[in-house]
Structure formats: structure tokens, C-alpha cells
C-alpha positions in Angstrom: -51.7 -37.4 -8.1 -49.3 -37.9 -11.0 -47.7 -34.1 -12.0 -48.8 -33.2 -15.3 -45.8 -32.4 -17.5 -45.1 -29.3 -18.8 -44.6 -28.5 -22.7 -41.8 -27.9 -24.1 -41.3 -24.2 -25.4 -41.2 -25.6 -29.4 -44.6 -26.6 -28.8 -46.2 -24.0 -26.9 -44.7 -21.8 -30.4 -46.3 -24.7 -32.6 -49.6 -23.6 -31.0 -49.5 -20.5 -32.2 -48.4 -21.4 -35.5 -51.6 -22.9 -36.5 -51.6 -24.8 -39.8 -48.2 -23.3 -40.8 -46.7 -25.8 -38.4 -46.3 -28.0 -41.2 -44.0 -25.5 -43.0 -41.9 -25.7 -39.5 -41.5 -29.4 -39.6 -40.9 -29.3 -43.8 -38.2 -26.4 -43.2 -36.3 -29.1 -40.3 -36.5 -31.9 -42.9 -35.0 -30.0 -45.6 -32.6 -28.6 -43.5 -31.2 -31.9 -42.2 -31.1 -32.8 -46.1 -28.7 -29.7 -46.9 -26.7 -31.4 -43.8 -25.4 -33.7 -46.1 -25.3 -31.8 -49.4 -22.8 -29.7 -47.9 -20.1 -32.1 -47.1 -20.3 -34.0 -50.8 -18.4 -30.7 -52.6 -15.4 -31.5 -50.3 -15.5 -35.2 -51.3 -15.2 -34.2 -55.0 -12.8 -31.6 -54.5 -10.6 -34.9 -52.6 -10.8 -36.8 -55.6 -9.7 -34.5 -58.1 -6.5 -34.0 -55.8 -6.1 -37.6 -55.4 -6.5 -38.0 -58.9 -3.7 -35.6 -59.4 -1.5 -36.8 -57.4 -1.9 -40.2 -58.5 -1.0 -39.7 -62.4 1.7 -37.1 -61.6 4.0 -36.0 -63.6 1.5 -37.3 -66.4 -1.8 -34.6 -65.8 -2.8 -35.4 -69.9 -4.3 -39.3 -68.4 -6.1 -37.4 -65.3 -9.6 -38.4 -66.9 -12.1 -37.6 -64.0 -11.3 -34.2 -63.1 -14.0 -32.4 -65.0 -16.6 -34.9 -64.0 -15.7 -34.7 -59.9 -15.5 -30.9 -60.7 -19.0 -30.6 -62.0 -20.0 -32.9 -59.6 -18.9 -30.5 -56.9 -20.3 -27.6 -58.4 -23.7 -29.5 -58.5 -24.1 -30.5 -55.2 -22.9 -27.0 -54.4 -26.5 -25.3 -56.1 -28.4 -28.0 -54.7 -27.5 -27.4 -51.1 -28.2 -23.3 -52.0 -31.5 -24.7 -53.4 -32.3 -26.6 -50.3 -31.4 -24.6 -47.9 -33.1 -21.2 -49.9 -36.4 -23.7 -49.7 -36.0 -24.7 -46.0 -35.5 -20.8 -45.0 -38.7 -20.0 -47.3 -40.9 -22.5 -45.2 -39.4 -21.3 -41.9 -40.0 -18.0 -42.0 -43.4 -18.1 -43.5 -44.4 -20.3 -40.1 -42.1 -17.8 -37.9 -44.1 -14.7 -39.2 -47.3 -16.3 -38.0 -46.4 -17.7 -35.1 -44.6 -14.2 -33.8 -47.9 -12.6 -35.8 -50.4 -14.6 -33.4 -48.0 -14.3 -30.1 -48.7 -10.7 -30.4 -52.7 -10.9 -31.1 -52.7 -13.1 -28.4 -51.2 -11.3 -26.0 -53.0 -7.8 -26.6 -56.2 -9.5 -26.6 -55.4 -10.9 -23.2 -54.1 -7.5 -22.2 -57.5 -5.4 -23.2 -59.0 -7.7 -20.2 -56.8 -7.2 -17.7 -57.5 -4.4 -14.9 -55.8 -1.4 -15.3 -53.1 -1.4 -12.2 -51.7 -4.4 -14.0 -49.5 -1.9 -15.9 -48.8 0.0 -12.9 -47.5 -3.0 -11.3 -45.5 -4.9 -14.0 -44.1 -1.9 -15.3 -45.1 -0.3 -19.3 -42.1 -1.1 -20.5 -41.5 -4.4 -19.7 -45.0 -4.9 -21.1 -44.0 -3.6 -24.3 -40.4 -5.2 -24.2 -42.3 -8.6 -23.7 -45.2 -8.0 -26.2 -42.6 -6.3 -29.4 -38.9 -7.8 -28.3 -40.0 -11.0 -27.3 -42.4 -11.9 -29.6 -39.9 -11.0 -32.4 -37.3 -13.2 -30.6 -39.3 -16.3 -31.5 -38.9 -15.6 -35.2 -35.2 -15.5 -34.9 -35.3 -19.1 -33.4 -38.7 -20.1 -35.9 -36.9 -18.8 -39.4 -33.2 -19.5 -38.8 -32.0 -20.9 -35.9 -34.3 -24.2 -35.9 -33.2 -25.0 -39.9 -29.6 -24.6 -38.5 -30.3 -26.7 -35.6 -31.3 -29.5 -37.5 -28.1 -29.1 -40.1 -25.6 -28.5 -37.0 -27.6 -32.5 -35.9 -27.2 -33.7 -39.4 -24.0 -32.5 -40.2 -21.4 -33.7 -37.3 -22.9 -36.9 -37.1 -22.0 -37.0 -41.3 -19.0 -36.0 -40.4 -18.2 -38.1 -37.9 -18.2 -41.4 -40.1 -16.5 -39.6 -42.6 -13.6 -38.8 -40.6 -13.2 -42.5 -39.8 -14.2 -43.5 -43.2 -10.4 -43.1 -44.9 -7.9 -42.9 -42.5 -9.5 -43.9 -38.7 -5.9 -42.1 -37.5 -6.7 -38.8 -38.9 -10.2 -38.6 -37.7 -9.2 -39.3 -34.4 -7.2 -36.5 -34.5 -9.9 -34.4 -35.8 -12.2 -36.0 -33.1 -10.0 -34.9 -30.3 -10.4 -30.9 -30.4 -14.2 -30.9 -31.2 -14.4 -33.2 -27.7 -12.7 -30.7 -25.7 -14.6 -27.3 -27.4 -17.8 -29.6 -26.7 -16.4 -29.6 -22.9 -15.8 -26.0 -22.9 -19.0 -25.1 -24.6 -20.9 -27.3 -22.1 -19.2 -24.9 -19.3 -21.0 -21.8 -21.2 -24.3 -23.0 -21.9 -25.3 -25.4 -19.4 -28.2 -24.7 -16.2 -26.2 -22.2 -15.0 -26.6 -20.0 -18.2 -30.1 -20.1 -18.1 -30.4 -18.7 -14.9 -28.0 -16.1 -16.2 -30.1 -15.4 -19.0 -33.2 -14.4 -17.0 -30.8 -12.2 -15.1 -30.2 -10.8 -18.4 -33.5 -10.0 -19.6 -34.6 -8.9 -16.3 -32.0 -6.2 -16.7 -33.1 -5.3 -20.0 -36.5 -4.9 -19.0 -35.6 -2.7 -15.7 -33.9 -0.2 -18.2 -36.8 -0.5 -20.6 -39.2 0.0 -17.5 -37.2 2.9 -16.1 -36.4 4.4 -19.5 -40.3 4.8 -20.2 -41.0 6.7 -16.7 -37.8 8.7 -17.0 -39.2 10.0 -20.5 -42.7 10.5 -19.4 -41.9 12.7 -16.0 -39.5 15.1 -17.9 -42.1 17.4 -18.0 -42.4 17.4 -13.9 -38.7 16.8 -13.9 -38.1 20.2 -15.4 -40.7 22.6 -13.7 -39.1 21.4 -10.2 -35.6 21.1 -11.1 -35.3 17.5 -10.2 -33.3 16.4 -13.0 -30.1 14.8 -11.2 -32.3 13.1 -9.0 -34.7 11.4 -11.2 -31.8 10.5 -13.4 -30.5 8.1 -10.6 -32.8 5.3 -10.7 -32.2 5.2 -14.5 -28.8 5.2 -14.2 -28.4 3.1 -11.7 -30.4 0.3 -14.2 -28.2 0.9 -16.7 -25.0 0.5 -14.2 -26.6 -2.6 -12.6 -26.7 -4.3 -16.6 -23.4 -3.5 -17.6 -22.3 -4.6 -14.2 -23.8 -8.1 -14.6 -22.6 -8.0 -18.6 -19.1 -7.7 -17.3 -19.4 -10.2 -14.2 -20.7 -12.8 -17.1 -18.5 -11.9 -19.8 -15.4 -12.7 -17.6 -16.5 -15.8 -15.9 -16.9 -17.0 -19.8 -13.8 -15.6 -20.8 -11.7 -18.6 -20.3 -14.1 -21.4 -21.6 -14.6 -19.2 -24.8 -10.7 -19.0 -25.6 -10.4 -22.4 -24.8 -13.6 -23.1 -27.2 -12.5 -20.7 -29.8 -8.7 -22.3 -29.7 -9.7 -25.8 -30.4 -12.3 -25.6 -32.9 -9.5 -23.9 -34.6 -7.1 -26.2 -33.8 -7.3 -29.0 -35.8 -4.7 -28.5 -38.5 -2.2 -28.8 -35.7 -3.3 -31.9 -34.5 -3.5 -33.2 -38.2 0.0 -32.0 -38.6 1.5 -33.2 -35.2 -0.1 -36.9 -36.8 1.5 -36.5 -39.9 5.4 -35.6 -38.5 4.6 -38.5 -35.9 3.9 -40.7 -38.9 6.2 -39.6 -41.0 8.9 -39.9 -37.9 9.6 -36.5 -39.1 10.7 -37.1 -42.3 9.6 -35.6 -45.9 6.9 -37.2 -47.5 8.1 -36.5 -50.8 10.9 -39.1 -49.7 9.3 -42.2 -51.1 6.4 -40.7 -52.0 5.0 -44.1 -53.3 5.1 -45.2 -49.6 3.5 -42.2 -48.4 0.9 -41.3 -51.4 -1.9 -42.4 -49.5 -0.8 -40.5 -46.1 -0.6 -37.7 -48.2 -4.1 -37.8 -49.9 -5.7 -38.4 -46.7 -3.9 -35.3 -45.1 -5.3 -33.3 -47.9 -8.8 -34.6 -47.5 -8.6 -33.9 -43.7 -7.3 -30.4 -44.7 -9.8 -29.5 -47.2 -12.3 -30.8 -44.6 -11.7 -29.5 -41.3 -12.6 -26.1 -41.9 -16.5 -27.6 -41.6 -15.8 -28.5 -37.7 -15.1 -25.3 -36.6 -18.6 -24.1 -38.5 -20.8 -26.9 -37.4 -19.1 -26.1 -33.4 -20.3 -22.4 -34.0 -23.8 -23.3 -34.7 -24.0 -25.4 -32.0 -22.7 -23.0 -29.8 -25.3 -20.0 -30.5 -28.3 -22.8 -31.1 -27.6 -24.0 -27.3 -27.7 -20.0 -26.6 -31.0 -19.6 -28.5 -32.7 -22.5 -26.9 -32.3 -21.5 -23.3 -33.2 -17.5 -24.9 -36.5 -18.8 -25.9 -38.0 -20.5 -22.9 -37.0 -17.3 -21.0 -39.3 -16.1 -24.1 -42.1 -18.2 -23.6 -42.1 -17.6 -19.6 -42.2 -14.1 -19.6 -45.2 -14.3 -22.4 -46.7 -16.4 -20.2 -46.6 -14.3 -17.1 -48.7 -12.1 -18.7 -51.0 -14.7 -20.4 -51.4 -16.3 -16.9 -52.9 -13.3 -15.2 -56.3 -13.9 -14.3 -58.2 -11.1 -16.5 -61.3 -9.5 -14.8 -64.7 -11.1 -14.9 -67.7 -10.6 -16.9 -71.0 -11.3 -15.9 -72.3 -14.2 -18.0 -75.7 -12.0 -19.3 -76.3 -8.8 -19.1 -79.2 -6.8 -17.2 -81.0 -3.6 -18.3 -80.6 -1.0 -15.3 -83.8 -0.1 -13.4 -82.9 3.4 -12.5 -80.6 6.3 -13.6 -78.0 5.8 -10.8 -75.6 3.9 -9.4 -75.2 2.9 -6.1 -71.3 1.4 -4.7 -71.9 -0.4 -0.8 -69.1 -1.5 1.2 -66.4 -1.6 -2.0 -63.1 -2.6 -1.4 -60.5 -2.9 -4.0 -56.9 -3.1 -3.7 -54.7 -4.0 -7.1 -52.7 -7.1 -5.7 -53.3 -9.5 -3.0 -50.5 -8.9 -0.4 -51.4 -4.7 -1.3 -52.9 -2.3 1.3 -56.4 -1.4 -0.1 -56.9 1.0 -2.5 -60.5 1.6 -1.6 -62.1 0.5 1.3 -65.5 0.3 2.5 -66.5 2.8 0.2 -70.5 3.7 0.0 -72.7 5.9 -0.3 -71.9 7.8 -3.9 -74.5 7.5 -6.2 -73.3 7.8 -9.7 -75.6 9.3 -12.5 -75.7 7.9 -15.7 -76.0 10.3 -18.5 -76.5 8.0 -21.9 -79.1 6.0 -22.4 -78.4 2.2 -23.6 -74.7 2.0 -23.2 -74.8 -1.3 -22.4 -76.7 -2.4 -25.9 -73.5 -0.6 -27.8 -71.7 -3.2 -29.5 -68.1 -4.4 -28.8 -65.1 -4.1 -30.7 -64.2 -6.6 -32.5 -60.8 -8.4 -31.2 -58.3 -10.2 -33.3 -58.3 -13.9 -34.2 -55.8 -16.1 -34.6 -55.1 -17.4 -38.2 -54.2 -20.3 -39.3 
């Protein structure tokens, strides 16, 4: 029997977004547009320099500079524009999608038996139902329209940097190679594993911060203070335990990612004196004028590698948060919920009588009850079972 595959966690959140998808996939498309936008400025801003630099010492026959410089300006507001549009579209999908997460996952909660808190723990419910809920909105309203800029924009880039000078951008080419090596060592299957350790820590504080808040009351009358403050210190020691552990094993691939991405001006300049064989440029500067241009456009244009390597970076960090997200939603939404009889039948008598019950609140637990009979339970209203339910929330579209 062939496995059925599982979906991905951006569409298990495009089921909840209902017919606002269509804003999510609008805000991605716009977002890839402004991917582009933002690189022409810097191609403008080259050709007034190169114009300069061409009709020195005679600036009165530079004849383009106001039209490259409005140019620049324009592309400038139209990738604010864009982007401002793109945001608009993905947060109004985000808001719904977090907006039904949450119905959903109350609505399945009001059916679940009532040891089901007992045995997850109230505050990782809540952590799950508030926190991670609102995590999908981050991802939804920003982090998505980035991720389809941070596609857009290196692969721009890219041609660019071989586009006037193949030399240069292979220079440029060489650090991003080596941060995308590092970065790979920070956010590859080994971090996701280390982000469920992560949230499971969070949630044991959360879970022992909520029972350590409601047994004050018992804490005080018997003086047990120190002693019920251990297992919630002993969460919070065990997360900044593992925060540390992480932080250190990632300590070297994070310099070494943060040092190259920044890098790049040395490498242009280590081209240029190799070039150059160490010499001025301004020594024959009609030999060199178009070395020099080019170094300026690579200068001007570098500063966008280390931005687009940043965004990378985080979206690689946000993709493996989420589907820790959607698992821990759906190890609440995959609880079976208790069953209900499929019609409903009028009681013949005023009592009730329990036979044999047994109940215990997980599988592998010792029974809570056990062949309990016997008690005969008096109901005092009349027609409780004709009151009517209340309502639950829907979904919306």
C-alpha cells in the first residue's frame, strides 16, 4: 500500500486561510516583483558615477545625471509601494488564518475529556493555542513576502554581478558561497530537532509556571515554599542550560557567517590591487576608467548581499519554527474527542444507574474507576437533555 504523503506545513496554514489564500499567493507575487525594484536604484546611482567620471574635469556636458537620478528615486517609491501592497495582502490572510487556528482548536478542545488537561499540562495548552497560533502570523505577514524577495533578489543579483565585470562578481560570489556553507551548518536537520527541544522547554516552564502560581495558596499555609519552587526552577535551569549548549555549538558558524557576508569589500579590493599589480589607478586613468567604474558599482552594490544572506538566514529559521507549529497544533487536533451518541433518548425514569464502569484517562494508565456499580444517581431537572447547545464558532472565509 503506497504511503500517503504528508502536507507540507504552508498548506495545512492555507486550509485555514479559507478564501484569503488568494491574498497569500498575491502578497508572494508582489513580493518577488519588489525583488527586482530594489536592485534598479543602485543601477542608476552607477550611471550617474560613470557618467562623472567619464566627462571629468568637464561636469557642465554631464547631461544624464538628473534623468538616472529621478530614475532612482522612482523606482525607489515603487518598490515602497509594492512592498507596502504585498505586506497589506499578507497580513490580512495571516490574521485569518491565525484567527481560525485558534477557533479551531478551542472548538476541538470543548470535546475533549477533561483529564486531557491534566495530562498535557494547562500551560502548554495555552502556549500552543495563544503563542503558536500567533507564530503563524509572523511567518503568514512577513516572513513569506520576504521569502519570496530573498528568492527573487540573489538570483537578480547573481546575473548582475556577472553582467559588467565577470571578475568582480566572482569575487562577490566567493563569500556569499562560504556564509551559504556556514548557514547550512546552523539551519540544517539537526536544527529542527533542536528547535523542538526548544519549544518543549518553553512549554515545561509555561506548564510549571501555571501550577506553581495556582498552589501558592497551599504553598503558604504549609510552608512548602522552597520545595515547590524546585521543579520550577529546575525548568527554567534546564532552558537556559540547553540555550547555552546551542548557542555555543553555533558560535563559530555564526562568526564565520556574519564575517563573510561582510566581507566582500575585501575581496573586491584584494581584486582590484591584484589587477592593478598594486599600482594607483589614477596612474593612466584612461587605462583603468573602466576597472574603476566597475569597482564603484560593485561597491555601491554589495551592501545588498549581506541583506539578502540575513533574510535567508532567519527565513530558513522560521520555516523549521513553523512545522514545529503545525505539529504541536496538531497533537491536540489529533486527539480523539469523546463520543456522542448519534440521537438522543428521553429517560424512562428519574435515576441513573452506572454497572461495571471502568474509566481510566490514558491507555497505558492504572484505572481511575473500576467496576463501579451500584450508585443510582437522581436527576433533579426535568428536560435537560431538550436544552439547546451553545453555539460553537465557524470558520470564515
Amino acid at each position: 500500500m503506497k504511503k500517503q504523503k504528508k502536507p507540507s506545513a504552508f498548506s495545512a496554514l492555507m486550509d485555514y486561510a479559507g478564501g484569503h489564500r488568494v491574498l497569500t499567493y498575491l502578497s508572494l507575487c508582489l513580493s518577488a516583483g519588489t525583488g527586482i525594484l530594489a536592485l534598479m536604484p543602485f543601477v542608476y546611482l552607477w550611471r550617474i558615477i560613470k557618467e562623472v567620471i567619464r566627462v571629468r574635469p568637464n561636469f557642465s556636458e554631464a547631461e544624464n545625471i538628473a534623468h538616472n537620478g529621478w530614475m532612482a528615486v522612482l523606482f525607489s517609491l515603487l518598490y515602497m509601494l509594492v512592498y507596502f501592497g504585498a505586506l497589506m495582502c499578507s497580513h490580512l490572510s495571516a490574521f485569518r488564518v491565525a484567527g481560525n487556528m485558534k477557533k479551531a482548536l478551542l472548538r476541538h478542545i470543548a470535546k475533549l475529556p477533561i483529564g486531557f488537561a491534566d495530562e498535557m499540562g494547562s500551560g502548554k495548552v495555552r502556549r500552543i493555542v495563544m503563542d503558536a497560533t500567533a507564530s503563524t502570523e509572523t511567518l503568514l505577514a512577513h516572513n513569506l513576502p520576504d521569502m519570496a524577495q530573498a528568492i527573487v533578489t540573489p538570483v537578480a543579483m547573481v546575473v548582475m554581478l556577472f553582467l559588467y565585470d565577470w571578475r568582480f562578481g566572482l569575487a562577490c560570489l566567493v563569500p556569499i558561497i562560504v556564509a551559504f556553507c556556514m548557514m547550512s551548518r546552523m539551519a540544517g536537520p539537526a536544527m529542527a530537532e533542536d528547535m523542538r527541544r526548544y519549544q518543549n522547554a518553553l512549554e515545561n516552564m509555561s506548564n510549571e509556571a501555571v501550577e506553581y502560581v495556582r498552589g501558592i495558596p497551599v504553598v503558604k499555609t504549609f510552608g512548602q515554599t522552597v520545595f515547590s519552587f524546585h521543579r520550577f526552577k529546575k525548568s527554567i535551569d534546564d532552558y537556559g542550560n540547553f540555550c547555552l549548549k546551542y548557542t555555543f555549538e553555533c558560535r563559530s558558524s555564526m562568526v564565520l557567517f556574519t564575517m563573510f557576508i561582510h566581507s566582500a569589500f575585501a575581496f573586491l579590493i584584494g581584486l582590484t590591487l591584484f589587477l592593478t599589480r598594486g599600482g594607483a589607478v589614477a596612474q593612466g586613468i584612461g587605462a583603468n576608467q573602466d576597472l574603476l567604474v566597475n569597482f564603484l558599482f560593485y561597491v555601491i552594490f554589495t551592501p545588498i548581499i549581506t541583506t539578502t544572506m540575513m533574510r535567508v538566514m532567519y527565513m530558513s529559521e522560521n520555516s523549521l519554527k513553523i512545522s514545529d507549529t503545525m505539529e504541536r497544533v496538531n497533537s491536540i487536533l489529533d486527539i480523539v474527542p469523546l463520543s456522542e451518541a448519534e440521537e438522543r433518548k428521553t429517560p424512562s425514569g428519574a435515576f441513573v444507574e452506572i454497572k461495571n464502569a471502568t474509566y481510566r484517562y490514558a491507555e497505558d494508565a492504572n484505572p481511575a474507576v473500576k467496576n463501579l456499580s451500584s450508585l443510582r444517581i437522581r436527576i433533579k431537572s426535568s428536560h435537560w437533555w431538550d436544552r439547546p447547545a451553545v453555539e460553537r464558532p465557524r470558520l470564515q472565509d
